[in-house]
C-alpha positions as CSV (number, residue, x, y, z in Angstrom):
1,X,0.0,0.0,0.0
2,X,1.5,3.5,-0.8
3,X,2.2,5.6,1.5
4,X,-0.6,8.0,1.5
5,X,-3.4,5.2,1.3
6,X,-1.7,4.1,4.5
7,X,-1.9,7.4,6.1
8,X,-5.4,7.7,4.8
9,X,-6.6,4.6,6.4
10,X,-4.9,4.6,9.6
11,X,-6.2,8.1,10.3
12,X,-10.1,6.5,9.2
13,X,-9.4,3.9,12.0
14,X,-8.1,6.3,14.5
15,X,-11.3,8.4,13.0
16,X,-13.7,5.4,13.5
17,X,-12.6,4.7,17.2
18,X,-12.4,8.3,18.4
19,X,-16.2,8.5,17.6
20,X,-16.5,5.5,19.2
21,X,-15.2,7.0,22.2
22,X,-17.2,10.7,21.9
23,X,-20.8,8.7,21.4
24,X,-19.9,5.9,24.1
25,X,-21.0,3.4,21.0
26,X,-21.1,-0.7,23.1
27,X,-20.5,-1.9,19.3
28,X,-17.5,-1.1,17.1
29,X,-16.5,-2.9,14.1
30,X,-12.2,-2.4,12.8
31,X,-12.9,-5.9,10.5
32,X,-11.4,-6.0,6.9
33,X,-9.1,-2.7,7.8
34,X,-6.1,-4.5,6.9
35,X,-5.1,-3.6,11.0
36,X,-1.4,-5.2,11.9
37,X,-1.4,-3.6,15.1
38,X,-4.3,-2.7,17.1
39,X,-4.8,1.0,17.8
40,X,-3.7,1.9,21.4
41,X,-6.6,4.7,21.5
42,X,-8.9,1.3,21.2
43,X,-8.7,0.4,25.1
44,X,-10.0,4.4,25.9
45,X,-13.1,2.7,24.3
46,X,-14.4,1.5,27.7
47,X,-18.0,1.1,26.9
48,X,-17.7,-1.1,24.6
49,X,-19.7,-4.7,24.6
50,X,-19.0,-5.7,20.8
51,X,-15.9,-5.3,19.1
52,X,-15.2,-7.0,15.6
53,X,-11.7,-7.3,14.8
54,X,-12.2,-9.8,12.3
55,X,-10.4,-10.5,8.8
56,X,-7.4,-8.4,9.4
57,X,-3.8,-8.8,9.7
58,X,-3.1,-8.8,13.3
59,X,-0.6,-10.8,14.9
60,X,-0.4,-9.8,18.4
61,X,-3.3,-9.1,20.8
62,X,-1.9,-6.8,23.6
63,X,-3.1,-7.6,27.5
64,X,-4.7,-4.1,27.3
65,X,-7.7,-5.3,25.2
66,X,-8.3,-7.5,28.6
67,X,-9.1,-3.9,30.1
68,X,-12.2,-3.7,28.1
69,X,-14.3,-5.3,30.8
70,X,-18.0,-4.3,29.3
71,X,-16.8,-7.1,26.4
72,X,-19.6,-9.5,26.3
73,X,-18.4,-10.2,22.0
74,X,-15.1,-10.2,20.6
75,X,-14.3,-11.5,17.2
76,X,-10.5,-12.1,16.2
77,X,-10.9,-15.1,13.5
78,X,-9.1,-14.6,9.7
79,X,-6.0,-12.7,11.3
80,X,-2.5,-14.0,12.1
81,X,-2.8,-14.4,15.7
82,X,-0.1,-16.9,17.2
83,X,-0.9,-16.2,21.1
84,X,-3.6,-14.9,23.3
85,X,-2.8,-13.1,26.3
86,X,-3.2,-15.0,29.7
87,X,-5.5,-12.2,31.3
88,X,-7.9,-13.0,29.0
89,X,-9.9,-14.8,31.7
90,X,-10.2,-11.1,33.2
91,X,-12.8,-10.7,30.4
92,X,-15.6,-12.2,33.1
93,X,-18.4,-10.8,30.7
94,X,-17.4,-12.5,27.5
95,X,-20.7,-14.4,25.8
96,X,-19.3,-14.4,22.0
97,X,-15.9,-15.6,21.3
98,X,-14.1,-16.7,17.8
99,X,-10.6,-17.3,17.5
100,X,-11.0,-19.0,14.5
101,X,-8.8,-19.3,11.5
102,X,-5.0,-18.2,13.2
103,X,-2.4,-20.2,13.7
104,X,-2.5,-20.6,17.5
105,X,-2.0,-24.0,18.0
106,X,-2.9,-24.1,21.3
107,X,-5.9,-23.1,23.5
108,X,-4.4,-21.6,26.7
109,X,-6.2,-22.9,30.2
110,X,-6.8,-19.3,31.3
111,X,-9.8,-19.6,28.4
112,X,-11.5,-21.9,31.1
113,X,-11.8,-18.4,33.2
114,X,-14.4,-16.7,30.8
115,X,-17.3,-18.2,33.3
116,X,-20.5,-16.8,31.1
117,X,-19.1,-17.5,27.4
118,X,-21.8,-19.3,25.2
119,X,-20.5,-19.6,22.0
120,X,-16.8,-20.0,21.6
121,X,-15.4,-20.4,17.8
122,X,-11.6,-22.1,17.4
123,X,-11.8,-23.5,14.1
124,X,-8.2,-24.2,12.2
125,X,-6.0,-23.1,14.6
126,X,-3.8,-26.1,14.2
127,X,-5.3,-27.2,17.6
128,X,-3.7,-30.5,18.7
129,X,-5.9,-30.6,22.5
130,X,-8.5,-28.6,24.0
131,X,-7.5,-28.1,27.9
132,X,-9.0,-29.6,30.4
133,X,-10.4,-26.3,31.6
134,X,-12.5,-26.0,28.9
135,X,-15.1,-28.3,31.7
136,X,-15.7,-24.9,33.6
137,X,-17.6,-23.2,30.7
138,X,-20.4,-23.6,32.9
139,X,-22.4,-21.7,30.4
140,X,-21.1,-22.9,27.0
141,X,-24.2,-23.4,24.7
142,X,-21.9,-23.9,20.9
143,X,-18.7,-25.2,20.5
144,X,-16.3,-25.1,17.2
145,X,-13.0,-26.7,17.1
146,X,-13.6,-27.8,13.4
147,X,-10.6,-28.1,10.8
148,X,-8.3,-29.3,13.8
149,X,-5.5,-31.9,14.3
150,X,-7.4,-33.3,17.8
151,X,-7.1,-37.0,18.3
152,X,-9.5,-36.9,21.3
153,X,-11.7,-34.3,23.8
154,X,-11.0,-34.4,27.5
155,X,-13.4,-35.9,30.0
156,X,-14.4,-32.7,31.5
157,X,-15.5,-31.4,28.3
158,X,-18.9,-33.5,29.1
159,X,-19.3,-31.2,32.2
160,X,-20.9,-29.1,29.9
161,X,-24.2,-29.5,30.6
162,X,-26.1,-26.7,28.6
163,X,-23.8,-27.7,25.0
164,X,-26.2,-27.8,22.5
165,X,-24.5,-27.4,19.5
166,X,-21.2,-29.1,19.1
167,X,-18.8,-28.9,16.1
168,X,-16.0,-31.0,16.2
169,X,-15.5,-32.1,12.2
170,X,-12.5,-32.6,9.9
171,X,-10.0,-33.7,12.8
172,X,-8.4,-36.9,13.6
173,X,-10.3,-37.8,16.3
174,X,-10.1,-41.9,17.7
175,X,-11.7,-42.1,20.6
176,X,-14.6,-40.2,22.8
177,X,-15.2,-40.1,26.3
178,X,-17.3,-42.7,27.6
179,X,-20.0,-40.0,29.5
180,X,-21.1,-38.5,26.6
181,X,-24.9,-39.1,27.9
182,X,-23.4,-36.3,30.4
183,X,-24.0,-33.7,27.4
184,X,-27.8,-33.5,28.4
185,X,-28.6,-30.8,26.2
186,X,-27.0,-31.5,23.2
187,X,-28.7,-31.1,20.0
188,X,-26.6,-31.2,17.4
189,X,-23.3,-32.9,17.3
190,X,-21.0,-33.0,14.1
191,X,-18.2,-35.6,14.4
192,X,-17.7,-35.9,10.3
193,X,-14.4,-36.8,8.6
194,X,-12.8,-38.1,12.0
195,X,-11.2,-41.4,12.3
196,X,-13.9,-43.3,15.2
197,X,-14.0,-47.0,15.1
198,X,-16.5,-47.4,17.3
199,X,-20.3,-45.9,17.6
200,X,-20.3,-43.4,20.4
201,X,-22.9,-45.5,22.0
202,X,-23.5,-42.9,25.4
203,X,-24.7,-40.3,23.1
204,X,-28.1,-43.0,22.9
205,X,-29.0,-41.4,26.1
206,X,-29.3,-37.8,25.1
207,X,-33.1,-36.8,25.1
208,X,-32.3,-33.9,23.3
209,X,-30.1,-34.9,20.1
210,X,-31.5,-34.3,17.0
211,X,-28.5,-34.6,14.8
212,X,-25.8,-37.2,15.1
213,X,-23.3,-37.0,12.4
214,X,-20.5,-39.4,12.3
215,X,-20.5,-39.9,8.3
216,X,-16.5,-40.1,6.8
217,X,-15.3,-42.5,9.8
218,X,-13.5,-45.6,10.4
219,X,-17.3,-47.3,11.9
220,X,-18.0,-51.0,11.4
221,X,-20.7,-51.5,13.3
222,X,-23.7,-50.3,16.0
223,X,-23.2,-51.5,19.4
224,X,-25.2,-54.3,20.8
225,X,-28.4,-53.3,22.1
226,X,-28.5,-50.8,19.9
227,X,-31.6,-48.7,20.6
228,X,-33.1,-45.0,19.8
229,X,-35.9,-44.8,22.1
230,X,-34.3,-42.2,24.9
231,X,-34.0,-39.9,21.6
232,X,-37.5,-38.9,21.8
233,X,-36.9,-36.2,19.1
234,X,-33.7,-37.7,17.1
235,X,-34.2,-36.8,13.6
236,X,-31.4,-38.6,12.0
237,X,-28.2,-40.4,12.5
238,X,-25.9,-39.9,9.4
239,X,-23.3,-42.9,9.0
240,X,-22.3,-42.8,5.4
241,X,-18.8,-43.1,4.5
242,X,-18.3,-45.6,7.2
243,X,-17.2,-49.1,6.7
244,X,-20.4,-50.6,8.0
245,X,-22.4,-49.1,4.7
246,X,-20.5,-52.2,3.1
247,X,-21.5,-54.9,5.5
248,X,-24.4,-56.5,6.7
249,X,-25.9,-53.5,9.0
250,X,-29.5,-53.2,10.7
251,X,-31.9,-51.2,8.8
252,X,-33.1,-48.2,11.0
253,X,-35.5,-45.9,9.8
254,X,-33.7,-42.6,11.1
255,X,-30.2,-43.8,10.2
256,X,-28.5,-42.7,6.7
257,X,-26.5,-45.5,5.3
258,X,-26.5,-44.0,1.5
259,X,-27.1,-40.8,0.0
260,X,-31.0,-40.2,-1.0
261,X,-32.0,-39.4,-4.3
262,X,-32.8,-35.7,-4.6
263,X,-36.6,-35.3,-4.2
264,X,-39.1,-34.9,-6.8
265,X,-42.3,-33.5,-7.2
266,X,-44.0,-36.6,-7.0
267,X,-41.8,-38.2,-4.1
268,X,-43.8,-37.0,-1.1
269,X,-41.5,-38.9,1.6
270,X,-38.8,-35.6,1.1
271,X,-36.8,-35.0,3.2
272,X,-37.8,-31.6,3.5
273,X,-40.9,-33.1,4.8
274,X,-39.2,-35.2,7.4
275,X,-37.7,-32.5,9.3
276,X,-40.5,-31.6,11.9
277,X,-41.3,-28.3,13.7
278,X,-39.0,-28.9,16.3
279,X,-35.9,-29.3,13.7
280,X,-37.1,-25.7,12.6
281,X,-37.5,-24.4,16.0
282,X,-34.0,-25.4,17.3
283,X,-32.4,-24.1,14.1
284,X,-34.0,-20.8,14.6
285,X,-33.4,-20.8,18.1
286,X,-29.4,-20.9,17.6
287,X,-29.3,-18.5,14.6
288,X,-31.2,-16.0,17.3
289,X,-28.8,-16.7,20.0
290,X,-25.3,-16.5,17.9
291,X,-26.6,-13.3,16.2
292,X,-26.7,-14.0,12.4
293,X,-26.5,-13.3,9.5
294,X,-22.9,-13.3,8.1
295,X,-19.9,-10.9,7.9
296,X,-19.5,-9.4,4.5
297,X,-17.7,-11.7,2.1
298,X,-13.7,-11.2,2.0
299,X,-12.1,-8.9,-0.6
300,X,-9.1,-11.5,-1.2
301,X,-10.3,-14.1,-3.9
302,X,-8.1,-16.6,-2.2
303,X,-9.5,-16.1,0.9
304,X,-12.8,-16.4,-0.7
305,X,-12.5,-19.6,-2.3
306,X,-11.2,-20.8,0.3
307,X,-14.1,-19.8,3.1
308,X,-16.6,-21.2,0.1
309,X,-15.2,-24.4,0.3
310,X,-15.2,-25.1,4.1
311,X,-18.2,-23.4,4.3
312,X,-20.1,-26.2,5.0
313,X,-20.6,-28.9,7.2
314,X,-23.0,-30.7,5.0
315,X,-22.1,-31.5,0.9
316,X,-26.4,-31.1,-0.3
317,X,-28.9,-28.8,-0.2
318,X,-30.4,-32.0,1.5
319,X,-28.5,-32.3,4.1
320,X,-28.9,-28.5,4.7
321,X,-32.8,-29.3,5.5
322,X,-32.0,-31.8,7.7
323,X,-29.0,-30.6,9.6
324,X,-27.8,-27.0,10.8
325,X,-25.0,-25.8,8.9
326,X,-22.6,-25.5,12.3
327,X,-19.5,-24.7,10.1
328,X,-21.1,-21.3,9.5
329,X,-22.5,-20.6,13.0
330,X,-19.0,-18.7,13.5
331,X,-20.2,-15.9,12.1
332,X,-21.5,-12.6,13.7
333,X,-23.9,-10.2,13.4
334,X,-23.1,-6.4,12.0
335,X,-25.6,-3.4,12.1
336,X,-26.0,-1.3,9.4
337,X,-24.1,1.6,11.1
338,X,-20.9,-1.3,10.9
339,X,-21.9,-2.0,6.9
340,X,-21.3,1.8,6.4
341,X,-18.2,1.5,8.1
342,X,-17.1,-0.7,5.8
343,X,-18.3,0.8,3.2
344,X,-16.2,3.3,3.9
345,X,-13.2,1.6,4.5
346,X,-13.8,0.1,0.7
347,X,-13.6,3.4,-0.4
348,X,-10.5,4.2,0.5
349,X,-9.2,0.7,-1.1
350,X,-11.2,2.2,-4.2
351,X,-9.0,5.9,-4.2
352,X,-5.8,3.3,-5.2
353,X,-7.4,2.1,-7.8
354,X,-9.4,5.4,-9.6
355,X,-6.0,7.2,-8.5
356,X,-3.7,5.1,-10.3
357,X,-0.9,8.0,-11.2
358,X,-1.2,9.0,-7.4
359,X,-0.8,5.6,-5.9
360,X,2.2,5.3,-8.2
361,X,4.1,8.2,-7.0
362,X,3.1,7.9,-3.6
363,X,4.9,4.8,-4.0
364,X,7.9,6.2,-4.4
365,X,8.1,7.2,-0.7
366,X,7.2,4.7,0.9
């Protein structure tokens, strides 16, 4: 960037948060600045409940942003974050967190301090374990560790008693906890494209599970006594991709061995009828509570391609009926006052590119 696009935009941020400051805004949104370093004058911002810090280029996250103690959602995924500061836990008020998409690598146990966070967000951050602390979210409603190199969750993960929506696809995961009947609220849990052997057979005692996928493992077969009927409103089991879809297995009417044929107008046994009110309800239930719809799209083509393909936990427009899309739940809700401020920020990417002659001898001293 030259020079005096630079100058421009960094004085728009400083611009953005000093208003910030004057109106005592709770919400302020620095995503898709192209930030390195987060503004000092940010932590005068005291009031503030929402900050969006998303899709930048920040690689350090300062112990002062802990200061901000009003924070009850803080968004930090698509940056270049390798640490978090251990004060986070100060951060007591913390509902919304996503870390998702730096390279971290590790989940530090002062995250297990955030005592009323409900959805937390870690996908691909080269995550090899979740710690142990991660049992005193007592609060934790939606959980994302998608896109991971885990080869297991820790016991006290099934301490979380209001989990609902959990999110765990596309790692190496072998084995699960034997208490998984522990998570009595879950809803919906995504295990996909893991390497299980064996059926998680506790989660058969989970009144509340609607969605069970485990399609893409290593399964062979259901465990003895297999039997559905503490599921009262299970809606499907998905198994395909597993080796049992090539051996004898028991017929079940709400497990998915094979794909289905697409429906047609004259196949009345769609799946879009199958899902029942209480499939809707949940879904809409979770989309109210994470505060959707999506960010605006990234201006990096690479970046969206990328996003486009792992956009999805499910590979139909089936499976989007009869699952919720959890890959996407990451994402966070922006008013319209934050769209303008984006809009704005695209504008000055814009004066490079109208400007060409300028942005070439600004160059020049940079």
């Amino acid at each position: 960037m030259s020079a005096i696009l630079k100058f421009i935009r960094e004085n728009h941020i400083l611009a953005v948060i000093e208003q910030a400051i004057a109106k005592k805004k709770s919400r302020l949104s620095l995503n898709a600045f192209e930030i390195t370093e987060i503004p000092t004058l940010l932590y005068s911002c005291l009031e503030l409940e929402h900050l969006y810090l998303h899709l930048n280029n920040i690689r350090t996250v300062p112990v002062q942003i802990t200061e901000l103690l009003n924070l009850t959602t803080l968004t930090l995924d698509y940056n270049n974050i390798t640490s978090l500061p251990s004060e986070i836990g100060n951060l007591k008020n913390l509902v919304n967190l996503n870390i998702s998409y730096n390279p971290l690598k590790v989940l530090i146990p002062e995250i297990g301090e955030l005592e009323n966070l409900e959805a937390f967000w870690c996908n691909r951050i080269g995550l090899r374990e979740i710690p142990k602390e991660i049992g005193k979210l007592s609060k934790l409603d939606t959980f994302g560790a998608r896109g991971n190199e885990l080869k297991t969750i820790p016991e006290e993960m099934t301490r979380l008693t209001k989990l609902r929506w959990l999110t765990l696809e596309k790692n190496q995961i072998e084995t699960l906890p034997n208490s998984l009947d522990n998570l009595e609220a879950i809803v919906h849990c995504n295990l996909r494209k893991n390497r299980l052997k064996e059926f998680p057979a506790s989660f058969l005692k989970c009144p509340d599970m609607m969605f069970l996928q485990l399609n893409n493992n290593q399964i062979s077969s259901l465990p003895e006594n297999f039997d559905t009927s503490a599921m009262t409103v299970l809606e499907m089991i998905d198994l395909r991709d597993n080796p049992i879809c090539e051996l004898n297995h028991p017929e079940h009417p709400l497990i998915r061995y094979v794909d289905e044929p697409a429906p047609t107008d004259a196949s009345p046994s769609s799946s879009r009828q199958h899902v029942g009110p209480l499939a809707a309800q949940a879904l809409a239930v979770n989309a109210t509570a994470l505060r959707l719809p999506a960010v605006p799209a990234p201006r990096h083509p690479d970046l969206i391609l990328e996003m486009e393909m792992d956009a999805s936990s499910v590979e139909s427009s089936e499976d989007w009926e009869n699952s919720v899309n959890s890959s996407e739940l990451d994402v966070q809700y922006q008013s319209d006052e934050e769209r303008g401020d984006n809009e704005i920020a695209q504008f000055f990417q814009a004066v490079g590119m109208v400007l060409p002659e300028l942005s070439r001898y600004a160059s020049t001293a940079s």
